[in-house]
py3Dmol code that shows the C-alpha trace and the ligand (Angstrom):
import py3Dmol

protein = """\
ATOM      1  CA  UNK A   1       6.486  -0.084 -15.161  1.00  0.00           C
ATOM      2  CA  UNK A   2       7.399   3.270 -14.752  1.00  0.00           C
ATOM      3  CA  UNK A   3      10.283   3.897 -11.940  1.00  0.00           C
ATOM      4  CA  UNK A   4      10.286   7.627 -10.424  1.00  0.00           C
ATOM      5  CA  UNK A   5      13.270   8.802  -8.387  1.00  0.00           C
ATOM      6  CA  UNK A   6      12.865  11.743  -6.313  1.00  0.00           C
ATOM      7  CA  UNK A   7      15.388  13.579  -4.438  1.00  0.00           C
ATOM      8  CA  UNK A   8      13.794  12.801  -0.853  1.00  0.00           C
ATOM      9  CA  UNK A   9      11.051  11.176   1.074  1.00  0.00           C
ATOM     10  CA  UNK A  10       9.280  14.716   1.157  1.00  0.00           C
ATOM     11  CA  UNK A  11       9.108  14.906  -2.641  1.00  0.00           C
ATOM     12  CA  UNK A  12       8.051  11.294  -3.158  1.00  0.00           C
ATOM     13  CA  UNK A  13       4.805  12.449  -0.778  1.00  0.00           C
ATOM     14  CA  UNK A  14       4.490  15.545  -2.515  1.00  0.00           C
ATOM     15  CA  UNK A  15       4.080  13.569  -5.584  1.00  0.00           C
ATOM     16  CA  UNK A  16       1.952  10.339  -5.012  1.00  0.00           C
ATOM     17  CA  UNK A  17      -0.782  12.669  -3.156  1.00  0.00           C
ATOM     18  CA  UNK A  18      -0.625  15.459  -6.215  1.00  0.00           C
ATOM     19  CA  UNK A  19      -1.221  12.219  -8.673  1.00  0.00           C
ATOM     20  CA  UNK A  20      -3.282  10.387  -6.258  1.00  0.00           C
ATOM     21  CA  UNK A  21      -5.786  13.592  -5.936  1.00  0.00           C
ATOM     22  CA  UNK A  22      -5.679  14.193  -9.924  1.00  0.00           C
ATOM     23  CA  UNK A  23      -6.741  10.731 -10.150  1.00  0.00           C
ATOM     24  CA  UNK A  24      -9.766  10.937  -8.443  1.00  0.00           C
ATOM     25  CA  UNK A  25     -10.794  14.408  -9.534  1.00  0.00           C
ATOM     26  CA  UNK A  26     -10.613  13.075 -13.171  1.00  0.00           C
ATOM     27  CA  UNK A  27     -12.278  10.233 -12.456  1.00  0.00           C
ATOM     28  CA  UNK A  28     -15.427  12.516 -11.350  1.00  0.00           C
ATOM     29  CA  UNK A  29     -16.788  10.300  -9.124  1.00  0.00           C
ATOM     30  CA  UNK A  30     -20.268  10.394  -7.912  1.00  0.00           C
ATOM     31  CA  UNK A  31     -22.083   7.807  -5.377  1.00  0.00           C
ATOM     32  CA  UNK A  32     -23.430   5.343  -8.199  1.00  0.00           C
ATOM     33  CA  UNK A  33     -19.636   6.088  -9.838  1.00  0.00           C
ATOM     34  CA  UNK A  34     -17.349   6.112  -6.530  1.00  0.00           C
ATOM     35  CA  UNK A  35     -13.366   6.013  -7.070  1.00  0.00           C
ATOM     36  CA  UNK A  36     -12.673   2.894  -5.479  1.00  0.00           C
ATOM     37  CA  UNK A  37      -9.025   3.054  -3.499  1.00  0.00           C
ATOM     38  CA  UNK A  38      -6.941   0.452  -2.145  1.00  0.00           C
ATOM     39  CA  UNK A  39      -4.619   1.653   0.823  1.00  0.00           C
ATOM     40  CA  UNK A  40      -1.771   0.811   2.779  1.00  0.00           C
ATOM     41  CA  UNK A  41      -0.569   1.157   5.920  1.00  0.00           C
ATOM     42  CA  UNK A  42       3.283   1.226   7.766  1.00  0.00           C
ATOM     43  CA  UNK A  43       5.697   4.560   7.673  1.00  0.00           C
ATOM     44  CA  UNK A  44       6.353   4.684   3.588  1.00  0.00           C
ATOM     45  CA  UNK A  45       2.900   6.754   2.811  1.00  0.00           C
ATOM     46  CA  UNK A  46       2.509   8.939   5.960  1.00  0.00           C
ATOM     47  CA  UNK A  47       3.609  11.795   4.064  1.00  0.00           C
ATOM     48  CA  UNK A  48       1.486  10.981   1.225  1.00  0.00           C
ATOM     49  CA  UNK A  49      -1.699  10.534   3.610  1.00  0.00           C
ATOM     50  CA  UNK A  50      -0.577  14.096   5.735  1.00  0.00           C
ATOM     51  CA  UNK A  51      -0.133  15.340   1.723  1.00  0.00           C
ATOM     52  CA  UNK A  52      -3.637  14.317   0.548  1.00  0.00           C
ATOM     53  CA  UNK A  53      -5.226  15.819   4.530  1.00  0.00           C
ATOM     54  CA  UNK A  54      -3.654  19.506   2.992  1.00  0.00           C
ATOM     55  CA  UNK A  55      -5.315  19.202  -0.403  1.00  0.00           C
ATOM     56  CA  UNK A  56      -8.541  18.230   0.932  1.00  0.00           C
ATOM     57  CA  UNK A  57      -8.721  21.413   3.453  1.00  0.00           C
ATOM     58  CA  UNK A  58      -7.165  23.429   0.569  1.00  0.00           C
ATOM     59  CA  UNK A  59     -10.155  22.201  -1.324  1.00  0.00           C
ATOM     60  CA  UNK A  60      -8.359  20.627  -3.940  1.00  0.00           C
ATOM     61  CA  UNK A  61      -9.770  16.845  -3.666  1.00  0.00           C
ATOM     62  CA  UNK A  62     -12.357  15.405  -1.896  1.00  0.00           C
ATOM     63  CA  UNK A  63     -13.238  11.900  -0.681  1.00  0.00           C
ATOM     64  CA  UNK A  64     -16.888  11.798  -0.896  1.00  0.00           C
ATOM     65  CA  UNK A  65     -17.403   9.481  -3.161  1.00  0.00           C
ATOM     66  CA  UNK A  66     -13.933   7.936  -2.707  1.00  0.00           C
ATOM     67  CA  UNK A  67     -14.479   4.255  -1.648  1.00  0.00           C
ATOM     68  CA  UNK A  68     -11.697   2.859   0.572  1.00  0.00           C
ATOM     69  CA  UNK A  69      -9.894  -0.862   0.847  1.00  0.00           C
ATOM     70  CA  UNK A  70      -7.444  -1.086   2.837  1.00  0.00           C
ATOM     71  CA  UNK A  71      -4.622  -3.744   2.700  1.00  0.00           C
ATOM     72  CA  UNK A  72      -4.230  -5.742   5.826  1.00  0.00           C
ATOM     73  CA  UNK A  73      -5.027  -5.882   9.249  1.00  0.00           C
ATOM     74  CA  UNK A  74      -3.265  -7.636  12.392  1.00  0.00           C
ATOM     75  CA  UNK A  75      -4.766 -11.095  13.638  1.00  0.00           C
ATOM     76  CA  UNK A  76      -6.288 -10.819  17.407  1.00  0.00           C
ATOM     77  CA  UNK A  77      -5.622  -6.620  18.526  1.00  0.00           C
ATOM     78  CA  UNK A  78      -8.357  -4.396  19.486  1.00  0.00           C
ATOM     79  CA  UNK A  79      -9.555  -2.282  16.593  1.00  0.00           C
ATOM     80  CA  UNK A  80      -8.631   0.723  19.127  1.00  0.00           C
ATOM     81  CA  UNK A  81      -4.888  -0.587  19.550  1.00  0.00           C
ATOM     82  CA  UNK A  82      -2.589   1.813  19.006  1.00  0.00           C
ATOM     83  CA  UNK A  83      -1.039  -0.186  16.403  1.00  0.00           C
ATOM     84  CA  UNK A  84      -3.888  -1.440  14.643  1.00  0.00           C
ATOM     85  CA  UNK A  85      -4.355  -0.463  11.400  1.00  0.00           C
ATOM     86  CA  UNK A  86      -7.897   0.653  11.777  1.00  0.00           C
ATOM     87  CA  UNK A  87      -6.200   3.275  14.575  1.00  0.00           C
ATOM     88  CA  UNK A  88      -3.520   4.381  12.120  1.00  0.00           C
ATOM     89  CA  UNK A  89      -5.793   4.698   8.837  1.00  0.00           C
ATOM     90  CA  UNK A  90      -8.261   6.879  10.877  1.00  0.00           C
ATOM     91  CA  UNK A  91      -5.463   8.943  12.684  1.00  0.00           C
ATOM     92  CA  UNK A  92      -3.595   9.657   9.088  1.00  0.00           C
ATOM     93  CA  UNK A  93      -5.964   9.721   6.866  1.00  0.00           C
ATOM     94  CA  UNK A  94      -9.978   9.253   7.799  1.00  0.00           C
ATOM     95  CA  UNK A  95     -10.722  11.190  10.937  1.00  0.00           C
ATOM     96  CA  UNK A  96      -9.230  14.642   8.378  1.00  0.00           C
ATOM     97  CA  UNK A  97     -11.221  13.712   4.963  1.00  0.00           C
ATOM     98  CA  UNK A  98     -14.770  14.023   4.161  1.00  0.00           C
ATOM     99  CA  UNK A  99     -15.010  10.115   3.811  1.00  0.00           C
ATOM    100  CA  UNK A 100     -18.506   9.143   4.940  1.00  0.00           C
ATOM    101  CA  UNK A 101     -17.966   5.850   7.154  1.00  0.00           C
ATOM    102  CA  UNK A 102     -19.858   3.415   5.221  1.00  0.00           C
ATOM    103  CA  UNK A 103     -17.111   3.973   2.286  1.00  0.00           C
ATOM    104  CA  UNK A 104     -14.213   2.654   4.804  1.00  0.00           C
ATOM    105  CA  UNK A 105     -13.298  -0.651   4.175  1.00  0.00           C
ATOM    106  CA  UNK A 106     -10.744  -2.811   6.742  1.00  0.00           C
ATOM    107  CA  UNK A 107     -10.045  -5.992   6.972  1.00  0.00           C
ATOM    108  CA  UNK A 108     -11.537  -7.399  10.444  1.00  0.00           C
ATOM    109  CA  UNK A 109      -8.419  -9.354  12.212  1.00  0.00           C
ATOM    110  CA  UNK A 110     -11.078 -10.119  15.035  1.00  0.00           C
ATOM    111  CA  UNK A 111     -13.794 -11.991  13.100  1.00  0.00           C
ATOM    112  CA  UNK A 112     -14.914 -15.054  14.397  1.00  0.00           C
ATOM    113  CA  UNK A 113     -14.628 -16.853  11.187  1.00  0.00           C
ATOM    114  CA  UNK A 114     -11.097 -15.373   9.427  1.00  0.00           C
ATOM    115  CA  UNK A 115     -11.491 -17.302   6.118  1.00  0.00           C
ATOM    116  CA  UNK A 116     -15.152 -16.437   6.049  1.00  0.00           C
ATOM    117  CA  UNK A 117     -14.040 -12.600   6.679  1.00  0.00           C
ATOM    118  CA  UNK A 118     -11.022 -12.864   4.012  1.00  0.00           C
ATOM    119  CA  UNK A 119     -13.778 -14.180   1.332  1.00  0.00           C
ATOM    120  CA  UNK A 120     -16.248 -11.533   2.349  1.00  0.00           C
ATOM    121  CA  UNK A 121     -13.654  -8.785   1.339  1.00  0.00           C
ATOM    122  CA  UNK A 122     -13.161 -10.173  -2.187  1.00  0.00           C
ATOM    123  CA  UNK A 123     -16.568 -10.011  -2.791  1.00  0.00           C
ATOM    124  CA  UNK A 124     -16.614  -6.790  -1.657  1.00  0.00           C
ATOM    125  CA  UNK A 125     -14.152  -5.360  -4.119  1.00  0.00           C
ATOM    126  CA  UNK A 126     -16.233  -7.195  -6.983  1.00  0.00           C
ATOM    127  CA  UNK A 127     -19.668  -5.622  -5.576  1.00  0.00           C
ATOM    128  CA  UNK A 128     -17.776  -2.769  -6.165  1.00  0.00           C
ATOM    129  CA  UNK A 129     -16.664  -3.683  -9.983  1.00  0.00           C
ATOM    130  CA  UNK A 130     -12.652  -3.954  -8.726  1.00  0.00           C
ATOM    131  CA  UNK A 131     -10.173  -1.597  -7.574  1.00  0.00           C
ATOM    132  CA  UNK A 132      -9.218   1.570  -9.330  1.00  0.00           C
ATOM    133  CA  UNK A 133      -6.250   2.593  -7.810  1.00  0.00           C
ATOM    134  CA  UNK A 134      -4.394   0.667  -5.345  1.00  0.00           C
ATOM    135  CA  UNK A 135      -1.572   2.259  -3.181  1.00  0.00           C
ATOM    136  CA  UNK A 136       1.185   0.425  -2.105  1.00  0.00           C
ATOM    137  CA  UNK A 137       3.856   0.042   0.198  1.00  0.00           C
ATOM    138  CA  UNK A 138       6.653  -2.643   1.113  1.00  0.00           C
ATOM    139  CA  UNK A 139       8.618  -4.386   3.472  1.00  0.00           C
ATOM    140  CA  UNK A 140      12.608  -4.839   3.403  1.00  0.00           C
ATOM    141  CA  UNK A 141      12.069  -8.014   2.223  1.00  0.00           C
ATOM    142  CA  UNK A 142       9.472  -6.549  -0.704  1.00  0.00           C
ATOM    143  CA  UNK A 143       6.697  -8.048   0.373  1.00  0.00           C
ATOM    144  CA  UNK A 144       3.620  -6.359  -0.571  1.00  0.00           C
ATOM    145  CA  UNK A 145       0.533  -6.444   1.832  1.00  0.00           C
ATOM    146  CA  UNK A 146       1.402  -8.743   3.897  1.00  0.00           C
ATOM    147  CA  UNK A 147       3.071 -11.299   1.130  1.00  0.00           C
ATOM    148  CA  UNK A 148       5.477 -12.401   2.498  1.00  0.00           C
ATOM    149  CA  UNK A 149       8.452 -14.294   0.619  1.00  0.00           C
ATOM    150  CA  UNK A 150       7.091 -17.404  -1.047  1.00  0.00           C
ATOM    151  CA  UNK A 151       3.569 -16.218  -0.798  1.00  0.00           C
ATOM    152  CA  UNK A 152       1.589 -17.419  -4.363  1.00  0.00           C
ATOM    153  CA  UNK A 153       1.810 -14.638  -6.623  1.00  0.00           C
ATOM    154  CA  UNK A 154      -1.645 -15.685  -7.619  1.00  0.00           C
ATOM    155  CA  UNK A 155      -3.376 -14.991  -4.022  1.00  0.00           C
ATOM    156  CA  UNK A 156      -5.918 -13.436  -2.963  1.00  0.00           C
ATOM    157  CA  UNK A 157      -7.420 -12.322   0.708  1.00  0.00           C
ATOM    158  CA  UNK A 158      -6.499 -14.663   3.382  1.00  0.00           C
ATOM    159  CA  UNK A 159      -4.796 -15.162   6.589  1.00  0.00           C
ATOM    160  CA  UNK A 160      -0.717 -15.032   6.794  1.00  0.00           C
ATOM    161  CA  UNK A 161       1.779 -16.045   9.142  1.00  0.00           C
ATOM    162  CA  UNK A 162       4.078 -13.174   9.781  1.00  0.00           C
ATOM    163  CA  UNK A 163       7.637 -14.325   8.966  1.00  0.00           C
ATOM    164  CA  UNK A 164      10.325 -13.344  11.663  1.00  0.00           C
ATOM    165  CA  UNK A 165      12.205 -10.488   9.725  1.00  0.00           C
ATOM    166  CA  UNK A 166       8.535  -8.324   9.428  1.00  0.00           C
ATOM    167  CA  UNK A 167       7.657  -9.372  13.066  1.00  0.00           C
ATOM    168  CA  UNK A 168      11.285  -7.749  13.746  1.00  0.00           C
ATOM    169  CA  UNK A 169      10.811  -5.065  11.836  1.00  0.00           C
ATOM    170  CA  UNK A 170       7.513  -4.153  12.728  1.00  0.00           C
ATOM    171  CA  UNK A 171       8.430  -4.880  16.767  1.00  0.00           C
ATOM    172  CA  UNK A 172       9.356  -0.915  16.621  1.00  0.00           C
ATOM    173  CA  UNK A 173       5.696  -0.064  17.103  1.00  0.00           C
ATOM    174  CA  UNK A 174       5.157  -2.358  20.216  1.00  0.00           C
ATOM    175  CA  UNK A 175       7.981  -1.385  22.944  1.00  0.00           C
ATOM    176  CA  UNK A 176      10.614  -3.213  20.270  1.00  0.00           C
ATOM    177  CA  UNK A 177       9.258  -6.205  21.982  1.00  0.00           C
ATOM    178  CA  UNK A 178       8.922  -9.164  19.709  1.00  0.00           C
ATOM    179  CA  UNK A 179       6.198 -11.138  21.740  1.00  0.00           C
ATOM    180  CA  UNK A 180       4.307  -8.088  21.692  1.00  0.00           C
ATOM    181  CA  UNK A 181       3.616  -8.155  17.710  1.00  0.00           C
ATOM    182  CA  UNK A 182       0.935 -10.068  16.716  1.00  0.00           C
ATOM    183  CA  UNK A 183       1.752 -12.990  14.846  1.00  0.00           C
ATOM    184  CA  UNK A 184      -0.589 -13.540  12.067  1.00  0.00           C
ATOM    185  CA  UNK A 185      -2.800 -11.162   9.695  1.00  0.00           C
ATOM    186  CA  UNK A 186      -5.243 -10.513   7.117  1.00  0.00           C
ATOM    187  CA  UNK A 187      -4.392  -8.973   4.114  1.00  0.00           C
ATOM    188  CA  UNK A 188      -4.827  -8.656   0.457  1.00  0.00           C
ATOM    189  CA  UNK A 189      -3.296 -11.263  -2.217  1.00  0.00           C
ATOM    190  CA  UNK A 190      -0.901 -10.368  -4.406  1.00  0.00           C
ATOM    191  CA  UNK A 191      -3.472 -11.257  -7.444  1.00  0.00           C
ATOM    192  CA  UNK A 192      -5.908  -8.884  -5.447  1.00  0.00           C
ATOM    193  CA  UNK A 193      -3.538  -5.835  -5.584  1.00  0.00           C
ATOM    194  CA  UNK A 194      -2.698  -6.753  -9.289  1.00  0.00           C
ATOM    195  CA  UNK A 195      -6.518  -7.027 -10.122  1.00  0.00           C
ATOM    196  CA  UNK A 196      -6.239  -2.959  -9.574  1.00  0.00           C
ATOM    197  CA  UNK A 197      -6.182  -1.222 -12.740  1.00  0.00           C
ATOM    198  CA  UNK A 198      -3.813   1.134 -11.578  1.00  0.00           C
ATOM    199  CA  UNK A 199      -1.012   0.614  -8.985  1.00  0.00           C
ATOM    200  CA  UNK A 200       1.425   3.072  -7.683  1.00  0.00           C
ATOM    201  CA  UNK A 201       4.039   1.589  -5.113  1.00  0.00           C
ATOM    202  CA  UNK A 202       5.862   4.001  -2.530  1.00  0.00           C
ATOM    203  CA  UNK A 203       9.105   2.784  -2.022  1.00  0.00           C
ATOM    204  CA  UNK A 204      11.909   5.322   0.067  1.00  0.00           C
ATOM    205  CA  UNK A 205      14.674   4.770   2.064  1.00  0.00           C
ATOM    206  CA  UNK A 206      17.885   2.869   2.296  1.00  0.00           C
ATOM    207  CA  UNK A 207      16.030   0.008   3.729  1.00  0.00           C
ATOM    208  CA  UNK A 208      14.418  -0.704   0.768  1.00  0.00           C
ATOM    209  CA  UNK A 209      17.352  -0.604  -1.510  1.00  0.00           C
ATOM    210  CA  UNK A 210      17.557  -4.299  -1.905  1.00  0.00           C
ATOM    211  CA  UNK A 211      14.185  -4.587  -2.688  1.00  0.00           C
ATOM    212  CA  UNK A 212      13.863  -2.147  -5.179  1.00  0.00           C
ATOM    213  CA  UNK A 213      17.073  -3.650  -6.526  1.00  0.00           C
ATOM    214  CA  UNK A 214      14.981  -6.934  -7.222  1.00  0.00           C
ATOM    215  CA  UNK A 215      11.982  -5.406  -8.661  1.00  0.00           C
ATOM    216  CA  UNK A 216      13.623  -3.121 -10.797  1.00  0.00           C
ATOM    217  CA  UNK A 217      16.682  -5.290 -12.163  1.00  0.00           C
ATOM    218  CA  UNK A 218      15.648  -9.102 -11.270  1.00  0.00           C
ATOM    219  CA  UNK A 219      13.196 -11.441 -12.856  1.00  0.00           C
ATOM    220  CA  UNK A 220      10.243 -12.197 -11.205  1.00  0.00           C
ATOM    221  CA  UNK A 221      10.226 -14.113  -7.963  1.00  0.00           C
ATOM    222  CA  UNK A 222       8.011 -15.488  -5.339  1.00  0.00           C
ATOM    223  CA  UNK A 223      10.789 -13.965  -2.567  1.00  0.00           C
ATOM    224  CA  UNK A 224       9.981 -10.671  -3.664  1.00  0.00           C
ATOM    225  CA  UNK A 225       6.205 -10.547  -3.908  1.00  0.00           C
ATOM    226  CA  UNK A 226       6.007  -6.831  -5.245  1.00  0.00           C
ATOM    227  CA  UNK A 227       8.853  -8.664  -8.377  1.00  0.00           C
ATOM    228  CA  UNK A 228       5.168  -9.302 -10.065  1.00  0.00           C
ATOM    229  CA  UNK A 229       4.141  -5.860 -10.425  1.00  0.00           C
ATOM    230  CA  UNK A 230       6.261  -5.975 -13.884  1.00  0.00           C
ATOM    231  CA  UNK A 231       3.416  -7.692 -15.085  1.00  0.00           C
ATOM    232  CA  UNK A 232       1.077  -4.903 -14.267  1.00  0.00           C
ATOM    233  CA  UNK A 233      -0.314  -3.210 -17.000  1.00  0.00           C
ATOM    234  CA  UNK A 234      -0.224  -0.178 -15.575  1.00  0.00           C
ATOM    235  CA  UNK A 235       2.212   0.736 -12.056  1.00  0.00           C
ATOM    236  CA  UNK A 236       4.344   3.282 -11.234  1.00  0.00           C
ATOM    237  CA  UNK A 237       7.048   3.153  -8.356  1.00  0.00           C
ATOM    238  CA  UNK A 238       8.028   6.078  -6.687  1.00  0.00           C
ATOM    239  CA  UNK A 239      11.181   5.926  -4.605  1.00  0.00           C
ATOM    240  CA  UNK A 240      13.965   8.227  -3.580  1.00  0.00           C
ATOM    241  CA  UNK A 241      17.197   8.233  -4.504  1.00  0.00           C
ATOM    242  CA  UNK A 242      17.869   6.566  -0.898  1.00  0.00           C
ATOM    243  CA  UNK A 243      16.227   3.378  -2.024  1.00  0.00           C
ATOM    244  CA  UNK A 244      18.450   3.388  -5.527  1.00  0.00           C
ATOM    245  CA  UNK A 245      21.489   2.505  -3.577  1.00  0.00           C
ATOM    246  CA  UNK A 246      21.749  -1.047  -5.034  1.00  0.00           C
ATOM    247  CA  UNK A 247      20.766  -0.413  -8.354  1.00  0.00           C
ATOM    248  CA  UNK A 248      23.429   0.102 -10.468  1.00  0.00           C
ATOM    249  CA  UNK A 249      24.273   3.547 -12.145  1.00  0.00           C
ATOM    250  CA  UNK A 250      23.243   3.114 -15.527  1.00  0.00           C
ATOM    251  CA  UNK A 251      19.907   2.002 -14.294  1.00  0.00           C
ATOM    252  CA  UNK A 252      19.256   4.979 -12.159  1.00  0.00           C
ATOM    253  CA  UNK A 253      20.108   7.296 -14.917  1.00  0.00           C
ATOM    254  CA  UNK A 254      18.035   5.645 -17.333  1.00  0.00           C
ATOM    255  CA  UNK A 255      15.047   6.537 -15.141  1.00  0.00           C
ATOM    256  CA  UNK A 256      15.853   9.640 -14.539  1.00  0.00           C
ATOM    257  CA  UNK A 257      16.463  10.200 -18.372  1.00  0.00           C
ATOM    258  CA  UNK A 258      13.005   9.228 -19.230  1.00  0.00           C
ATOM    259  CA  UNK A 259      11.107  10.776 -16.430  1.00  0.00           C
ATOM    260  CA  UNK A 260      13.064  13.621 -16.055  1.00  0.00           C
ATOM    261  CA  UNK A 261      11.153  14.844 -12.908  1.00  0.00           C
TER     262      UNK A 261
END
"""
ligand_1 = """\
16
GLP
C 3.900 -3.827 6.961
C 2.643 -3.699 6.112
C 2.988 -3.401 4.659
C 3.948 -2.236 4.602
C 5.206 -2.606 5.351
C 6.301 -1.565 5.280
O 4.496 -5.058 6.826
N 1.833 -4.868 6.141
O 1.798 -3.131 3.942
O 4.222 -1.912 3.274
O 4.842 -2.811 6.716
O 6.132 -0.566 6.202
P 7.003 0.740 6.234
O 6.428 1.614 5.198
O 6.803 1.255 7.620
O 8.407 0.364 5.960
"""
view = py3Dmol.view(width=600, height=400)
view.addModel(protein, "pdb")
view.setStyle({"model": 0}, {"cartoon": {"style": "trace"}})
view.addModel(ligand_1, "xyz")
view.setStyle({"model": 1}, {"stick": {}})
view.zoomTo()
view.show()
């Protein structure tokens, strides 16, 4: 696993969309070879998405044969919702790329059948021969996707019951009113996101110190789902040197040593 600190949130954007764009243009993708990307949502890759928006007008990447999974989804909101996550991917990222519509992949949290829906996605990702590149995010609690603390590290797509600290933290984006946050979700398992044969993980900010701490120091462990992603072959975390706050000094130094960014 390869742990890159960056001064500030700004650089750690910078970064992920520079790599995530060389990725892609190496990959030369072409409709019967797309570059099939998983996606996340919540405040971590904003600046990545805004990032990747300027390089695509600057004509430095483009997403037409980019093929797009995202994440997770909220249980029972209106696609529309402000707070959906079909409203924020097309407000940060699709309604500014050349990503033809058909390529745009999102969990549906209002399917009639959820389990039906959840099994439907994974055998979308396999029509589409897996997941190149998966983007990641976490919570405070390090839960990747929406897997949340005790969540098999084996899993794949289902339907989760929010736990009360992401329900509190998440409350923020509906009036910081806890009844107002939908309860349940769809998302990715943490087996799914593994299955990627590349991961990169954005992790900034003193509220993820103590996560960071866990995946970058600790063993592996079912509390912190994104703990398993030392088992990837190939992930990279990017974080800022607000998020290395728990980890002790010798630890952040050896990073820096070998990266030397
Ligand atoms: C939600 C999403 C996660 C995301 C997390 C952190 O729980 N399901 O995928 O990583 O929020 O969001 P933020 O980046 O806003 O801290």
């Amino acid at each position: 696993m390869r742990i890159l600190i960056h001064k500030n949130y700004e650089d750690v954007s910078h970064w992920s969309a520079e790599y995530l764009a060389h990725k892609i243009n190496a990959h030369h993708a072409a409709s019967d070879k797309p570059f099939v990307l998983g996606l996340p949502t919540g405040s971590s890759p904003i600046g990545t998405y805004q990032r990747l928006v300027e390089l695509y007008r600057e004509g430095k990447v483009s997403f037409k044969n980019v093929v797009t999974f995202n994440m997770d989804e909220y249980v029972g909101i209106p696609e529309d919702h402000a707070e959906s996550y079909h409203y924020f991917m097309h407000y940060h990222l699709f309604n500014h790329v050349d990503i033809p519509k058909e390529n745009i992949h999102i969990l549906n949290g209002n399917a009639a059948d959820l389990e039906a829906e959840c099994r439907e996605y994974e055998n979308a990702i396999k029509s589409y021969g897996g997941i190149e590149f998966f983007l990641g995010g976490i919570g405070p609690d390090g839960h990747i996707a929406f897997n949340e603390p005790g969540s098999s590290l084996s899993s794949l797509t289902r339907v989760k019951t929010l736990t009360y600290d992401t329900i509190v933290a998440n409350s923020r984006f509906f009036d910081n009113d806890l009844d107002k946050v939908p309860k349940m979700a769809l998302t990715v398992g943490v087996a799914t996101v593994m299955a990627a044969r590349e991961v990169l993980i954005i992790i900034p900010g003193y509220s993820k110190a103590r996560a960071l701490r866990q995946v970058v120091e600790e063993g592996i462990n079912h509390m912190w789902t994104v703990s398993m992603f030392q088992l990837h072959p190939k992930c990279i975390i990017v974080c800022d040197d607000a998020a290395t706050m728990e980890l002790r000094v010798a630890t952040v130094k050896y990073f820096k040593d070998i990266e030397k960014l």
